[in-house]
C-alpha positions in Angstrom: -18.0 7.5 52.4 -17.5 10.7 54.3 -19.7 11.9 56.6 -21.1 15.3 56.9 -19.6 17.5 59.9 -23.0 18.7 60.7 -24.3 15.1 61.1 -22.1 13.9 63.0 -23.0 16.7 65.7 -26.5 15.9 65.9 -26.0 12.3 66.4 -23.9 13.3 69.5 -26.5 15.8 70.8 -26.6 14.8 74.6 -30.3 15.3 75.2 -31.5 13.3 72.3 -29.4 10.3 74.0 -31.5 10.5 77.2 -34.5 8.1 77.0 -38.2 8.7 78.6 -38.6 6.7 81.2 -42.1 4.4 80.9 -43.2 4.9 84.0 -43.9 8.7 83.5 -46.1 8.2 79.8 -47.8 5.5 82.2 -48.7 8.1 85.1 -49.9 10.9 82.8 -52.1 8.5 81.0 -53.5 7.6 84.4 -54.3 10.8 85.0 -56.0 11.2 81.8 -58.4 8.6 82.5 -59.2 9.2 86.2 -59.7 12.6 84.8 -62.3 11.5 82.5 -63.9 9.2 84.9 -64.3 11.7 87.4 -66.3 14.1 84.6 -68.2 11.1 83.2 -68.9 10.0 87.0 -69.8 13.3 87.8 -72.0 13.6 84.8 -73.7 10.5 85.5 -74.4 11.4 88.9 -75.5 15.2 88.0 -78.5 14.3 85.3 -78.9 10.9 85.9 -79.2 10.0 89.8 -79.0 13.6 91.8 -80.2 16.0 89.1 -82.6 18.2 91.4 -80.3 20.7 91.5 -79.5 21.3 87.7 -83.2 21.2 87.1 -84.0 23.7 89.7 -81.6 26.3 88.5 -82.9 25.4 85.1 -86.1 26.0 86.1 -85.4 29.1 87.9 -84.6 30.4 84.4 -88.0 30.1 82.8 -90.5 28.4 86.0 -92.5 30.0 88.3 -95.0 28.8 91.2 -97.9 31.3 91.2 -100.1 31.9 93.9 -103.9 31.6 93.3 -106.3 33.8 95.2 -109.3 32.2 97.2 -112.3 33.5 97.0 -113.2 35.0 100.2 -117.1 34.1 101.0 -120.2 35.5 100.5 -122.0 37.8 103.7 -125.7 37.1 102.9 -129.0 38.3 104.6 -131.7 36.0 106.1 -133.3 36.3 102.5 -130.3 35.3 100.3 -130.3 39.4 99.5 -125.7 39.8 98.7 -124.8 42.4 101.4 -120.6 41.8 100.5 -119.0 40.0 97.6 -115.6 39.8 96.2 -114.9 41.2 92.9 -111.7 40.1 90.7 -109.6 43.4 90.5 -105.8 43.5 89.1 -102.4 44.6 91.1 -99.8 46.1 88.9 -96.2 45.5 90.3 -92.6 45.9 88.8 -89.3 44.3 89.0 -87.2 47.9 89.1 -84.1 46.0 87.7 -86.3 45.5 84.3 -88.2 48.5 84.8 -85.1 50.6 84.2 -85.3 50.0 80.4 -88.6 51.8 80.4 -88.0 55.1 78.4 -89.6 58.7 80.1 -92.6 58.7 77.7 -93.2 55.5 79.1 -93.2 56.5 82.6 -95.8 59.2 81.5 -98.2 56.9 79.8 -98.1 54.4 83.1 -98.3 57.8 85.5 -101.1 58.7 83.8 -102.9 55.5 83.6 -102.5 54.6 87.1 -103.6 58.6 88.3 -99.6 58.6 89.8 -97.2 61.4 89.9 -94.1 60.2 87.6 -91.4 61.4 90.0 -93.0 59.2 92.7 -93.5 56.0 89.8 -89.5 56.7 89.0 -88.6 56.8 92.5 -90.4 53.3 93.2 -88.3 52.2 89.7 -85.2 52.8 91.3 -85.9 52.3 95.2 -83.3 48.9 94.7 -85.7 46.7 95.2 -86.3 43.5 93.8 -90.6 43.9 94.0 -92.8 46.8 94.1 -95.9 47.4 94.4 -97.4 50.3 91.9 -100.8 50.5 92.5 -103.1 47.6 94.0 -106.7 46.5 93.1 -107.4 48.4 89.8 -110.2 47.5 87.7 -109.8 44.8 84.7 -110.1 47.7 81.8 -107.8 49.1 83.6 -105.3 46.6 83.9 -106.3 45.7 80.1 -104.9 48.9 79.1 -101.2 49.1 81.2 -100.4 45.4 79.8 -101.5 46.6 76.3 -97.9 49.3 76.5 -96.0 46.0 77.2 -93.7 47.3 79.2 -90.6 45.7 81.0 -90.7 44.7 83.9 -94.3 45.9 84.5 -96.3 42.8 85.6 -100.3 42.0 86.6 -101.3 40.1 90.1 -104.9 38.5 90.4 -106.7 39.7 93.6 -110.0 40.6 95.1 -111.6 44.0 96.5 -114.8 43.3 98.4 -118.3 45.4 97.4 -120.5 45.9 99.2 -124.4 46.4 97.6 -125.9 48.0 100.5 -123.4 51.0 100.8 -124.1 53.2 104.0 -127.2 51.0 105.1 -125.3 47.7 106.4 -122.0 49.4 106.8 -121.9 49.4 110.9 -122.8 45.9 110.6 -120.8 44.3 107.9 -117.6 46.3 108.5 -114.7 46.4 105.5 -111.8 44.5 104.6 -108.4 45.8 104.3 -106.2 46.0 101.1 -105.1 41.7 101.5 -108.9 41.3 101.9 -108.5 40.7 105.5 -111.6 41.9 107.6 -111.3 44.7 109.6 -114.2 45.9 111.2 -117.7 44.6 111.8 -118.8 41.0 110.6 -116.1 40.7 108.3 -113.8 41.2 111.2 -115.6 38.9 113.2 -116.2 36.0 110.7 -113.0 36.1 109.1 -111.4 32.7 109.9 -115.1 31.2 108.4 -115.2 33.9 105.4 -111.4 33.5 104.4 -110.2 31.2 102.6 -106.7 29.1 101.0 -104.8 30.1 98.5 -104.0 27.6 96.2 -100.9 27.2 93.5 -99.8 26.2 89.9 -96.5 26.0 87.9 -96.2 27.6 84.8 -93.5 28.7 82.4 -92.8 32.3 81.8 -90.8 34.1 79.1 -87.4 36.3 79.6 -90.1 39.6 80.2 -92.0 37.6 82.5 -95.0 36.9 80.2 -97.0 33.4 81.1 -96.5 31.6 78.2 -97.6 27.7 79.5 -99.5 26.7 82.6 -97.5 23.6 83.3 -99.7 22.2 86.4 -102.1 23.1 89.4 -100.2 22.2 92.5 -102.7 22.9 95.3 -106.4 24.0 94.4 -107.9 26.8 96.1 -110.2 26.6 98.9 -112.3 29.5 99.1 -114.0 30.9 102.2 -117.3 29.8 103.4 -120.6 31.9 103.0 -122.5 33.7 106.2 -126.0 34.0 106.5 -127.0 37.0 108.7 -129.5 37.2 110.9 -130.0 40.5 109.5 -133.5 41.4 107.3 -132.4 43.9 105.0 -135.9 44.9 104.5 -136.1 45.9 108.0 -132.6 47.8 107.9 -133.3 50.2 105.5 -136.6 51.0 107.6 -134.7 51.7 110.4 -131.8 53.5 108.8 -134.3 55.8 107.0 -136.1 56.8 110.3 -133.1 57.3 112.1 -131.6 59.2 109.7 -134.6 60.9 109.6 -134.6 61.7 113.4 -131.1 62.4 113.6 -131.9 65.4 111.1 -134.7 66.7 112.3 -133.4 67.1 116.0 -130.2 68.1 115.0 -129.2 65.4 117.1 -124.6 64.6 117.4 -126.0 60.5 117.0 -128.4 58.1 117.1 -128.4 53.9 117.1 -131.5 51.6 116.4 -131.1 47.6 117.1 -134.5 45.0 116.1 -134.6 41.9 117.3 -136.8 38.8 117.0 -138.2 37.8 119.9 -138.7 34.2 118.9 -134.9 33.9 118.2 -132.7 36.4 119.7 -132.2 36.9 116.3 -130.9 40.3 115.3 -132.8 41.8 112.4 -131.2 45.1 112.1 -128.8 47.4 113.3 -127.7 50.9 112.7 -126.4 54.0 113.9 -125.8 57.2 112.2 -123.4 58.8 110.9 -122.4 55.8 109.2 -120.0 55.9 106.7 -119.7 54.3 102.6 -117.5 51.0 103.0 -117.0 51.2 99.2 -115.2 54.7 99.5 -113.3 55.3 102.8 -111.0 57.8 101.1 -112.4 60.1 104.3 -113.5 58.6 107.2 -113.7 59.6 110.9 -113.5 58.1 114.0 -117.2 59.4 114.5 -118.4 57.3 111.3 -116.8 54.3 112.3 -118.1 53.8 115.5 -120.6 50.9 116.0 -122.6 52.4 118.7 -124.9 50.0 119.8 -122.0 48.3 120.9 -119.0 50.4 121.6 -120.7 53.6 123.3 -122.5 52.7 127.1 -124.4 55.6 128.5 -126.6 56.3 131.2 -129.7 54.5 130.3 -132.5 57.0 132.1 -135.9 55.4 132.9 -136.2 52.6 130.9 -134.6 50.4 133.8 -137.6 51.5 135.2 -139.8 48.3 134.5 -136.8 46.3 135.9 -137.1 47.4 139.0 -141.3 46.8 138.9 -141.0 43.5 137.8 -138.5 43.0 141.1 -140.6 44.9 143.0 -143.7 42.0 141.8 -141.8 38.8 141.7 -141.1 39.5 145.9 -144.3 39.7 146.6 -143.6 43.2 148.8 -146.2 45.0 145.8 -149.3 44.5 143.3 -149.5 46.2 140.0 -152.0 48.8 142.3 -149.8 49.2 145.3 -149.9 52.9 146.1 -146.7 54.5 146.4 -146.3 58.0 148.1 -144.0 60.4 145.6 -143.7 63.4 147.7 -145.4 65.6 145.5 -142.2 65.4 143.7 -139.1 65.2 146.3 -137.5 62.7 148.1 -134.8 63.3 150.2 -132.1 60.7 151.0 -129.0 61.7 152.7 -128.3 64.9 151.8 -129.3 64.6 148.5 -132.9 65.1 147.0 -134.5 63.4 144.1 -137.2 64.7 142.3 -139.9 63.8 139.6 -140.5 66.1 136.1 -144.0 66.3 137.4 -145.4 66.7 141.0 -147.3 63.7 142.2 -148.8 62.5 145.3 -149.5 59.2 145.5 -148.9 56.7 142.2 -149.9 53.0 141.9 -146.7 50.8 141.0 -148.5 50.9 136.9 -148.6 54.4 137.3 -145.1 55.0 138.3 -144.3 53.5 135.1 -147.1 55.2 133.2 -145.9 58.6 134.5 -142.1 57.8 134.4 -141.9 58.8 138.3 -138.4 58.6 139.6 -139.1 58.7 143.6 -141.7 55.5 142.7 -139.1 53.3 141.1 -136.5 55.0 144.0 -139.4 54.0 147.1 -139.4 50.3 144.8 -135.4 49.8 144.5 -135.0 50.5 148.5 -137.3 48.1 149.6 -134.3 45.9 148.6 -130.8 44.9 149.7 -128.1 46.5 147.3 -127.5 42.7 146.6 -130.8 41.8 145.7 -130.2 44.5 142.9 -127.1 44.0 141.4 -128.0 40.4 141.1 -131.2 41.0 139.2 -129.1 43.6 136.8 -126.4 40.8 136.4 -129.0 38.1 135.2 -130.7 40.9 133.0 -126.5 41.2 130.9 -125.6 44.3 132.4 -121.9 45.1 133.5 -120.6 42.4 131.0 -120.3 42.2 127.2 -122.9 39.9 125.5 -119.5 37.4 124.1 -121.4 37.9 120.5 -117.5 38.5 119.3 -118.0 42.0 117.7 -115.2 44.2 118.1 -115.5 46.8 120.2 -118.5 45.2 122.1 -118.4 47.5 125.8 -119.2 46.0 128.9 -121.4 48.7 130.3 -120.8 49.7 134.4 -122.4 48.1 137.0 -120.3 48.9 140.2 -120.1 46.1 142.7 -123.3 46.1 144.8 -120.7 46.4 148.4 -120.1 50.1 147.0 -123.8 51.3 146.6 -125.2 53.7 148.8 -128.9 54.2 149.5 -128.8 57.3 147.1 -126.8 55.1 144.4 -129.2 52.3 144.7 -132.5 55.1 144.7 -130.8 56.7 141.7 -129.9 53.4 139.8 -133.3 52.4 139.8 -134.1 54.8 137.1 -130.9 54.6 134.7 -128.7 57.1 136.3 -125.3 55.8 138.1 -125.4 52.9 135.7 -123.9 52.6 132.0 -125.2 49.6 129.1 -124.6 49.8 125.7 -128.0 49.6 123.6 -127.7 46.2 122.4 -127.8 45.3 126.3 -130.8 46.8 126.7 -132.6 45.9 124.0 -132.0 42.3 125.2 -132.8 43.0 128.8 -136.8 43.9 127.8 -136.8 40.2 125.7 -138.1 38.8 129.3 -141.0 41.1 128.8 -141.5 40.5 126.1 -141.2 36.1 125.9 -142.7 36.3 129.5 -139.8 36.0 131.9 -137.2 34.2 129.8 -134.1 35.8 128.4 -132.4 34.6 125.2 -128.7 34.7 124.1 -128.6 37.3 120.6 -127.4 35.9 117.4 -126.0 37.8 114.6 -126.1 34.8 112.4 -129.8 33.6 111.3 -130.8 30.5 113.5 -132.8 27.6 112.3 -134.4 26.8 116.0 -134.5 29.4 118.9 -131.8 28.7 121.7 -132.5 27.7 125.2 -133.1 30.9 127.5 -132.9 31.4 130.9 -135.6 33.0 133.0 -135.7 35.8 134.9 -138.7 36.8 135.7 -142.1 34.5 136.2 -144.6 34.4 133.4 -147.4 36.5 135.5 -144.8 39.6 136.4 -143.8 39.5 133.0 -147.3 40.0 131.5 -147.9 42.2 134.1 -145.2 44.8 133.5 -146.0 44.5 129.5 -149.3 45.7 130.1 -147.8 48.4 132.7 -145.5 49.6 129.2 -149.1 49.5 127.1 -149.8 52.7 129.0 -146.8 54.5 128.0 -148.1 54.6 124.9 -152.0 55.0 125.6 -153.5 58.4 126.8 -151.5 60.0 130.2 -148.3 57.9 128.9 -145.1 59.7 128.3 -144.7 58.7 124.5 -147.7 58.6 123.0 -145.9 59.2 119.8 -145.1 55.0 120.0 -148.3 54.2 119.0 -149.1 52.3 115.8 -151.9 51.7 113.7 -153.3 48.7 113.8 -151.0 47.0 116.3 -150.7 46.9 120.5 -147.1 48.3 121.6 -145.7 48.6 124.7 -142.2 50.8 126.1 -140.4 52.7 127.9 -139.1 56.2 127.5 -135.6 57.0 129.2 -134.5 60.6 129.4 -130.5 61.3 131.0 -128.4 63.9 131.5 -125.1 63.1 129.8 -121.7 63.4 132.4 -119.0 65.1 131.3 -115.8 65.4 134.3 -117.5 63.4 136.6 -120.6 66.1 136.4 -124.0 66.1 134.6 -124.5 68.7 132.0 -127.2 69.8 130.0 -127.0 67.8 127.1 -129.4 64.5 126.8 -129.4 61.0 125.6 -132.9 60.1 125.0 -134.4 56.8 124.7 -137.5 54.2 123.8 -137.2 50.4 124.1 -140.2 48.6 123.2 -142.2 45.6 122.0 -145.2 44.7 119.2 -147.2 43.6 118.8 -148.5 43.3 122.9 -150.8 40.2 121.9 -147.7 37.8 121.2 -144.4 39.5 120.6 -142.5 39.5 118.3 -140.0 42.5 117.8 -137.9 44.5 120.3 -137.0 47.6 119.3 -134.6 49.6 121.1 -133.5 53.5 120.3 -131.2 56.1 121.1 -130.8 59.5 120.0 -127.6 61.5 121.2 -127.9 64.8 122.3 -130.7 66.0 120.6 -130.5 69.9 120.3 -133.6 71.3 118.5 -136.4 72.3 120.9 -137.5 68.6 122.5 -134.8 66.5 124.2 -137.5 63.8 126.2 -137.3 60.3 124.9 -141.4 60.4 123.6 -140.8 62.8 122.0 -137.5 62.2 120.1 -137.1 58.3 120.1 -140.5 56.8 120.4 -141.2 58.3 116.8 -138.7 56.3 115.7 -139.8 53.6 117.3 -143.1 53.7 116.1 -142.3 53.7 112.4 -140.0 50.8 112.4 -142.0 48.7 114.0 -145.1 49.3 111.6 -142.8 48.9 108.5 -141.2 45.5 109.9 -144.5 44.0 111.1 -146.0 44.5 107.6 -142.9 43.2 106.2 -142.8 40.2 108.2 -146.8 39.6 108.1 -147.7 39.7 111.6 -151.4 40.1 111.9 -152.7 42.8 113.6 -154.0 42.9 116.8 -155.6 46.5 117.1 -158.4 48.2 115.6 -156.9 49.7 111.9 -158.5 53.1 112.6 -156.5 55.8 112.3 -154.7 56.9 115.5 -155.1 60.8 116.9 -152.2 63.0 116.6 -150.7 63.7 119.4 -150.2 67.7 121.2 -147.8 69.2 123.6 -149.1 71.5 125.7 -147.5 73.3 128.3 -148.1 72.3 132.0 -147.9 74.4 135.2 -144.2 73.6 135.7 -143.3 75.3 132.1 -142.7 71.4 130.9 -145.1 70.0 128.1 -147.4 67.2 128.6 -148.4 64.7 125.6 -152.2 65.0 125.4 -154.6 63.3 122.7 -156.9 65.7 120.5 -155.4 68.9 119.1 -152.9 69.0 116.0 
């Protein structure tokens, strides 16, 4: 048989002669299987023993951990009356990434409903930014209506804006919160590690725009902030907002600050100054408005440190309540300077210095005394230091260490001048009148059982200078104008010059700090009124007013029985005296 040429060359092709050696099919099957091991093994490991990772990426895709908002608490009254709650309100924030699909109608429809200018809601789109805020605590409806254009990339946060029902009335007093519902001024400053709460959070599952569509679990519950209970009788603040506001008016006055408090508690009932300001709307405020005066401003007090210095003057022993005391006919000198009185009198009884308001009486008191002697009895009384009732702001006041004081320093002291207090410090100075020589520690928060006080003056002097104060009020007092039907009140009137550049000017702070009813205490009353600049400026005329109609309104509110006749009181005149001045008289208008 004969063979074909062409296979005959194939049979003697020198490659298909070499064999593959075993060895090398072995090894690449090897590597086969260690290949597949390794992905099984790795497989295995991933979803079956270590697969936090997987599922966290997974989850990333399509889980989220929301926040949820606590509640922050309740600021009540001693009555249960709301003065601040926290109402659910909406933030409306973007992811700019997704927001860049929204078309320019769009933007116009969200511009519009959140009151925005559209170049500014376009910038904030493509600031290149992963979050952004667009406008924060908007009403429900309104939030209701920017989910409704289902935009991308626009989403909804839960939050809280605080209200307050009370508007201008509590607002010096409560304060505000900020934007994150953190307190800034006032009691929600003050309370705010009691009033603020914990966030809690939950899991859920949200769709590729964002939308919740499962609320998987609640990881931590919320904790939301406590309630407070002020000490505060909103009854009795509106009285005393409306007559200072009042006052302030009708003196043309630059500001005015009125403080109650309970003399069986230390409890402060009300408190307000004017101008105050809206905390719902503080689109325009001023530094003015803001200012809680009864404890931020200290001024020159005037004579009502007057029946300090009596009561010092009868706890020694050195005078009676009848003690004459020569005045001068009006002028005292010491050193080379001379003090005088508004009115010239020769010789006053220690009650009549007080009654009259005499200067060079409480001066001819105060010297009788060591500098010391002083300053110790104005430190026990609070002044030169801050009550430590935590209120922002609170001022110290200025009592000048008593090595400094010079016998005209120490004369002029004695009736307010060379000494600053706020009026919170005085109003809780004249508590040892009026609980017979013992002083409390003031609460803002109500009390369920009085504190223990420390006393200051003995039971006798105390009485004894409360009925001194009676006579302020009464015929040939200086602030008749205190008086109110149907119940026993005693004060003080304070006139001072205000210093401006280390010099006194002509332009007044006046004063009355009182007590009702005389019988058995139980309010103190303190006002100011600053720079008064219609035709009075003296504290009976401008402050004890004011005085006198809080304290009827917050006696009859509080049903204290009266302890004076229920006759109708005479008006009081002002007549002119020999020295041009006017003199309160009874009778006339």
């Amino acid at each position: 048989m004969t063979r074909s040429p062409k296979a005959v060359t194939f049979n003697h092709t020198p490659l298909l002669q070499l064999g593959l050696p075993q060895w090398r099919a072995r090894l690449v099957l090897l590597v086969l299987l260690a290949g597949m091991g390794t992905l099984a093994g790795r497989s295995l490991y991933l979803q079956g023993v270590h697969n936090e990772f997987l599922q966290a990426k997974g989850e990333s895709r399509y889980a989220r951990v929301l926040e949820v908002p606590a509640t922050r608490g309740r600021i009540s009254d001693r009555n249960g009356n709301l003065l601040a709650v926290s109402t659910p309100v909406y933030s409306i924030w973007a992811i700019p990434s997704d927001a860049s699909q929204i078309t320019p109608g769009q933007s116009r429809q969200l511009a519009q409903l959140l009151e925005m200018d559209v170049t500014d809601l376009n910038a904030r789109f493509a600031a290149g930014r992963d979050f952004a805020f667009l406008k924060r605590q908007v009403s429900p409806e309104l939030a209701g209506k920017v989910a409704a254009l289902g935009l991308p990339g626009i989403h909804q946060q839960n939050e809280f804006r605080r209200f307050y029902p009370s508007g201008e009335v509590m607002a010096h007093m409560l304060g505000f919160t900020g934007v994150e519902d953190r307190g800034q001024e006032g009691i929600e400053l003050t309370y705010e590690r009691m009033l603020t709460g914990q966030a809690g959070s939950r899991r859920v599952i949200k769709d590729r725009r964002g939308q919740v569509v499962e609320d998987v679990e609640s990881i931590r519950p919320p904790r939301d902030g406590d309630d407070v209970t002020l000490a505060m009788d909103a009854r009795i603040q509106y009285l005393a907002y409306t007559a200072l506001r009042e006052a302030v008016q009708q003196h043309n006055a630059k500001a005015g600050s009125v403080v109650v408090l309970d003399v069986q508690t230390g409890e402060v009932l009300a408190l307000v100054n004017a101008p105050t300001f809206n905390p719902n709307n503080r689109a325009h405020l001023t530094g003015a408005q803001l200012r809680n005066r009864v404890f931020t401003d200290a001024f020159e007090p005037g004579s009502v440190m007057k029946p300090f210095v009596a009561a010092m003057a009868l706890e020694s022993g050195k005078f009676q309540a009848a003690t004459p005391i020569d005045t001068h006919s009006g002028h005292l000198v010491i050193g080379n300077r001379t003090i005088h009185d508004t009115h010239p009198y020769r010789t006053l009884t220690v009650a009549e210095v007080i009654q009259k308001s005499s200067n060079i009486g409480a001066a001819r008191m105060a010297l009788e005394f060591t500098p010391e002697q002083m300053w110790g009895l104005y430190t026990r009384l609070g002044f030169g230091s801050p009550l430590q009732l935590g209120f922002p702001g609170e001022a110290s006041g200025n009592l000048r260490p008593a090595r400094d004081w010079r016998p005209i320093e120490q004369a002029t002291m004695s009736y307010g001048h060379g000494i600053s207090v706020t009026l919170i410090q005085i109003a809780r100075a004249y508590l040892a009148f009026a609980r017979d020589g013992e002083l409390l520690p003031l609460s803002l928060t109500r009390v369920d059982a009085p504190p223990q006080g420390v006393r200051v003056f003995s039971p006798r002097v105390a009485r004894e200078v409360r009925a001194m104060m009676e006579t302020v009020v009464n015929p040939g007092g200086t602030a008749t104008r205190a008086r109110v039907t149907g119940y026993r009140v005693a004060g003080k009137t304070g006139t001072a010059n205000k210093v401006e550049g280390g010099r006194y000017v002509n332009r007044y702070v006046s004063s009355f700090v009182g007590l009702a009813p005389v019988s058995n205490p139980r309010l103190v009353v303190a006002v100011t009124i600053d720079e008064p600049s219609a035709e009075q400026h003296f504290g009976g005329a401008v402050a004890a007013p004011v005085f006198a109609q809080v304290v009827e309104g917050s006696l009859r509110a509080l049903g204290v029985a009266p302890d004076a006749p229920l006759a109708p009181l005479q008006l009081t005149a002002l007549v002119p005296t020999e020295n041009g001045r006017r003199d309160p008289v009874e009778g006339g208008l």
